[in-house]
C-alpha positions, 0 to 999 in steps of 0.5 A, spaced: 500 500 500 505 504 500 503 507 506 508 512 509 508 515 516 504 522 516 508 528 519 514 532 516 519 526 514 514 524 510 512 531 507 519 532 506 520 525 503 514 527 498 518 534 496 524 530 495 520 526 490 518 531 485 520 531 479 525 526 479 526 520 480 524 515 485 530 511 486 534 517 486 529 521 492 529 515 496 537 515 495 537 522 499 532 521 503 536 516 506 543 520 507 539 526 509 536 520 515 543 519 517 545 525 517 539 527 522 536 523 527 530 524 528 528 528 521 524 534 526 523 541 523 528 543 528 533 537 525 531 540 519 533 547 520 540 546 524 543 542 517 547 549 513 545 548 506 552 546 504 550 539 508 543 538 505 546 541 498 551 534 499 546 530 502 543 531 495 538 537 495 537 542 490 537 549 492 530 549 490 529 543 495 533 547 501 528 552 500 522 549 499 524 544 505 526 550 510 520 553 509 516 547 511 520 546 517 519 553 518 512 552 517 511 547 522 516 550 529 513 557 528 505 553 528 504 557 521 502 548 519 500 543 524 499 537 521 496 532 526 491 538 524 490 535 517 488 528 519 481 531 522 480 536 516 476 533 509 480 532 504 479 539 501 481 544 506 487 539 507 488 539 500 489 548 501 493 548 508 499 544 504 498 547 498 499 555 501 505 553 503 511 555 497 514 548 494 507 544 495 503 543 490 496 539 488 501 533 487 504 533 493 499 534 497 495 529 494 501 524 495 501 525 502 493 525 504 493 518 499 500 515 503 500 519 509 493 520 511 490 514 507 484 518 504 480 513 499 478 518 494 485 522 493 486 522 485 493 525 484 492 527 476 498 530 474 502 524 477 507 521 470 506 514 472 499 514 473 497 518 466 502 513 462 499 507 466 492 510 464 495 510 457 496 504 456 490 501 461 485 505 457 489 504 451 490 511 450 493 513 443 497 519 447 498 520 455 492 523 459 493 530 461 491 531 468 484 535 465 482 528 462 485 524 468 480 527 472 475 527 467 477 519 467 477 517 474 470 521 476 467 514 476 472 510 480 469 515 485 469 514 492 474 510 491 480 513 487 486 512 491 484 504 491 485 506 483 491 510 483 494 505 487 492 499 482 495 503 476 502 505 480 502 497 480 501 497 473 505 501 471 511 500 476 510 492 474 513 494 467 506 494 463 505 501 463 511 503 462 513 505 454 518 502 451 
């Protein structure tokens, strides 16, 4: 199920997710846990940007990733908050935040908070998955693949986690 643990090493994971790949974020992910244990915000923001930069962080992930550990010392964002809040306002607290996007919220309530009707559709794999499912002739663009997933409704995080596994299995890759 993928289902990760919700709190800020998760969110941050999540960031370090964006855009690249999974093997290469999980990569830093690991060497940014052994250089600071427990991952807190405070953690976070002791590191100088030169160790987080050799960690593997990019200047933009530097600062999307203090601005959330800032977020969270400071009170601007609690996330035990985001448990008791329905999707969409859940959805917009993270996403007031600079370097949170609708795709990485939406991963965070799907995996850390395990909403069942969270619909990521901007996600690349879940679009050439859909592609290769829907045997589509070009990929989905997120428009569509909200337009697509409206009657998986209310479970469409079970979808999308159906699709990754297409996708990840080597069915739904292109060749």
């Amino acid at each position: 199920m993928w289902a990760r643990e919700p709190g800020f090493s998760t969110l941050i994971r999540i960031i370090l997710e964006q855009q690249v790949s999974l093997a290469s974020a999980r990569a830093t992910y690991e060497r940014l846990l052994a250089s600071v244990a427990p991952l807190t915000p405070e953690g976070f923001l002791a590191l100088h940007d030169i160790a987080l930069g050799k960690i593997g962080f990019s200047r933009q992930k530097i600062a999307y990733g203090r601005y959330l550990a800032q977020s969270i010392a400071e009170g601007r964002l609690d996330l035990g908050e985001l448990d008791s809040l329905d999707d969409e306002t859940a959805r917009s607290r993270l996403t007031k935040l600079k370097g949170i996007g609708l795709w990485t919220a939406d991963i965070y309530l799907l995996m850390a908070l395990r909403r069942p009707d969270v619909w990521p559709g901007g996600d690349l794999g879940l679009m050439l998955a859909v592609q290769d499912v829907k045997r589509l002739s070009s990929r989905p663009d997120p428009n569509v693949m909200t337009a697509i997933a409206e009657s998986w409704r209310p479970w469409r995080a079970v979808a999308a986690r159906l699709l990754w596994h297409h996708y990840l299995s080597g069915s739904g890759r292109p060749e």
